[in-house]
N, C-alpha and C positions, 0 to 999 in steps of 0.2 A: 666319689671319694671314700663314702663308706664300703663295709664289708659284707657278709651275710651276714643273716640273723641266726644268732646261733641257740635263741630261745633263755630261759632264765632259771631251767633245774640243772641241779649240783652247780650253781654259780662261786660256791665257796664249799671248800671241805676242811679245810686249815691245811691242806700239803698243795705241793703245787697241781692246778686243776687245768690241762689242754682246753678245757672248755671256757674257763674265766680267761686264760690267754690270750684268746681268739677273741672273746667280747671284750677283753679292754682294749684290743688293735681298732676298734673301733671310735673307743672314747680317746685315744691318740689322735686317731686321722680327723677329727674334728677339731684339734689344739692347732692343726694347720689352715680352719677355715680364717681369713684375714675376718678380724673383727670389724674393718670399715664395708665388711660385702654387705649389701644393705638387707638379707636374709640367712645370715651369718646363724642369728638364735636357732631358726627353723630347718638350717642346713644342720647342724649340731644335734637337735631332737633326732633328727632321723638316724644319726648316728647312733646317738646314745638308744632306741629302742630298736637298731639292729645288733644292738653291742647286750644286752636286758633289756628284753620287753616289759611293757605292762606295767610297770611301778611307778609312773608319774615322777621322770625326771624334771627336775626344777630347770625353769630357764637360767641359760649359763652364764657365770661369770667370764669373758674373754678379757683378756689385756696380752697386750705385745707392750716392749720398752728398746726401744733401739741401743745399741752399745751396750750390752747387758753386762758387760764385761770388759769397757773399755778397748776393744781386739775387734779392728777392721771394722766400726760399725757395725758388729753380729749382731742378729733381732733374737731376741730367746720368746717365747708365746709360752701361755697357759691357757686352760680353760680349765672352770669348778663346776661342777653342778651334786646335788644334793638329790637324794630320795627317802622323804621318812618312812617310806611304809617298809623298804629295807634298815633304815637308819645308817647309812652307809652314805659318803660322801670319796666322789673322785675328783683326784687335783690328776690331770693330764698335761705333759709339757712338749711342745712341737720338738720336731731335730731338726737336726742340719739339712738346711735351705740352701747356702753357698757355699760353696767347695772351700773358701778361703778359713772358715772356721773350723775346719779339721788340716789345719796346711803348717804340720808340726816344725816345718824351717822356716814358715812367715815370723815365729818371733817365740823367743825361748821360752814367755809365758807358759805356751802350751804343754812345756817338760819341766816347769819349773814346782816343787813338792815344798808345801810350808807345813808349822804344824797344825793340828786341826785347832781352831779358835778357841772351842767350848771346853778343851782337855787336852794340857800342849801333850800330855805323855801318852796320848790316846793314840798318837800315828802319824804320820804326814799324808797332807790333802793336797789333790793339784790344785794349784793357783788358780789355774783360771774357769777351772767349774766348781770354785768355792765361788769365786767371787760373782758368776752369776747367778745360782744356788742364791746367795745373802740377798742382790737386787731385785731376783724373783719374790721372794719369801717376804720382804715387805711390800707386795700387794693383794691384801684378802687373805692369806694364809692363815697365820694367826688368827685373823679376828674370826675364820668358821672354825677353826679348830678352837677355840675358845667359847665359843657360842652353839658346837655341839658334842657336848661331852657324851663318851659313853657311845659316839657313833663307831662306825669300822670305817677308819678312811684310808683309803686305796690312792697309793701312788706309782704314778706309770708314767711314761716318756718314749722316745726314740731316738738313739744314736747321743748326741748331746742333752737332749730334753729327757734322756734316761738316768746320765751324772747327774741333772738336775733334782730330780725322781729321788735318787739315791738320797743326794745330800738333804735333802729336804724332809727324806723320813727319818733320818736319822736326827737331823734336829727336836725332830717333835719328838722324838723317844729319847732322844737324852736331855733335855732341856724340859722335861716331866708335862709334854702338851697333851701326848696323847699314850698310854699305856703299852706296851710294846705287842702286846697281845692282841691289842685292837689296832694293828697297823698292816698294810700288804701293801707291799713292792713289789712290782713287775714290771721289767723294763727290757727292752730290744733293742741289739744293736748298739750294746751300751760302752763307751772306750772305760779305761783304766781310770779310776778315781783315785786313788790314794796307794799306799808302799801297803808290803806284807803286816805290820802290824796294826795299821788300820783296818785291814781285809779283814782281819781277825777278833777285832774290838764293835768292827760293824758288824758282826755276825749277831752277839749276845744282846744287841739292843734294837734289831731289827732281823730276828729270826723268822720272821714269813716273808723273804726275801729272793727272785728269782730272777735271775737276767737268761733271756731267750736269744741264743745267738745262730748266727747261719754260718755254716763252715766256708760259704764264700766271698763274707762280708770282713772288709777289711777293718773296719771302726774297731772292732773290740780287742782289734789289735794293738789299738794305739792310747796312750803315748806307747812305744816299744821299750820291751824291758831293758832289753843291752845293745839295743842298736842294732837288732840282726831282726826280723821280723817272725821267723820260725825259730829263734830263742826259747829256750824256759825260762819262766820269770825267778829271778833269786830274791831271798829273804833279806833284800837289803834297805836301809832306811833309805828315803827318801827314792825308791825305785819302784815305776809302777810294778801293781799288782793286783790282781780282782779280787772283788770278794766276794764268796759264795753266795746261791747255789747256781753254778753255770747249769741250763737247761739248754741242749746242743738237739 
């Protein structure tokens, strides 16, 4: 399930680093181990020291919550783990398991843009990876971001557990959790979060931000701007739109 090891110099330079990429595709592919595997913790470690070796990642916090979101029973996953001798803490969030959770005609949820909760004039968020964003983020979140200040905490995901990613750094940096300067986002495979001027309100408060996409992966397509799939996205309220830095 994990990757290579991709070792733990130039782990961070503050721009975006191919090599941190690569190691946090690993602290991802562990957000997928099912927490009931009864070596769930020690399949995790191995991830996490092919992902950065050698700094004594803490044993991990796992939780799944089924219906994360209300939509088809989707299960959303995390996993936390902590290393103080970096002072750095990763929140990693599983993606899409079942086909039905990216299935934008199962229910208009999926295209449906409100405004973002914390600042209605900040932009419009989709509905429904606000709304699993919020179910995630009350468990554990908070209470390590509050419990370790001053750390550098890295949030990453894939495909939906990347919107999750997303909205979750952003809370901590607007909502004054975590410093904007001590936060990194990096996410895979990530769909559309929010319209043009949220793409652009999310830039200034989560500037070490990178979504890494594949030219043949359809997710980061979606929700679709105008209904056409090879569309350009317009600067319209409530119309998906990404927000920087697309890493292709």
């Amino acid at each position: 399930m994990c990757f290579l090891d991709f070792g733990n110099s130039s782990f961070y330079e503050g721009s975006f680093d191919e090599n941190f990429a690569k190691a946090m595709s690993n602290f991802v592919a562990a957000a997928f181990i099912p927490p009931q595997t009864i070596n769930s913790a020690e399949l995790a470690q191995k991830c996490f020291e092919n992902g950065i070796p050698n700094v004594k990642w803490e044993k991990p916090v796992q939780y799944i919550r089924n219906s994360c979101a209300g939509y088809f029973n989707g299960e959303c996953q995390l996993i936390i783990t902590r290393s103080v001798i970096l002072e750095m803490i990763i929140i990693a969030f599983r993606g899409t398991i079942k086909k039905e959770q990216m299935n934008i005609g199962a229910d208009k949820t999926i295209t449906t843009f409100i405004p973002w909760k914390y600042n209605k004039t900040f932009g419009n968020v989709n509905k429904y990876f606000f709304a699993a964003a919020e179910n995630m983020w009350e468990h554990q979140i908070e209470s390590y971001l509050n419990n370790n200040k001053g750390y550098l905490i890295v949030f990453t995901g894939h495909s939906i557990g990347g919107s999750i990613a997303s909205l979750s750094a952003l809370k901590a940096s607007q909502l004054g959790f975590v410093d904007p300067g001590n936060i990194l986002l990096y996410t895979f495979g990530e769909p559309r979060i929010g319209d043009s001027d949220f793409s652009k309100n999310f830039h200034f408060l989560v500037p070490g931000s990178y979504r890494v996409v594949h030219n043949s992966d359809i997710v980061p397509h979606l929700p679709l701007c105008d209904g056409i799939i090879n569309d350009s996205c317009k600067n319209n309220a409530g119309k998906a739109y990404h927000q920087p830095q697309e890493i292709w």
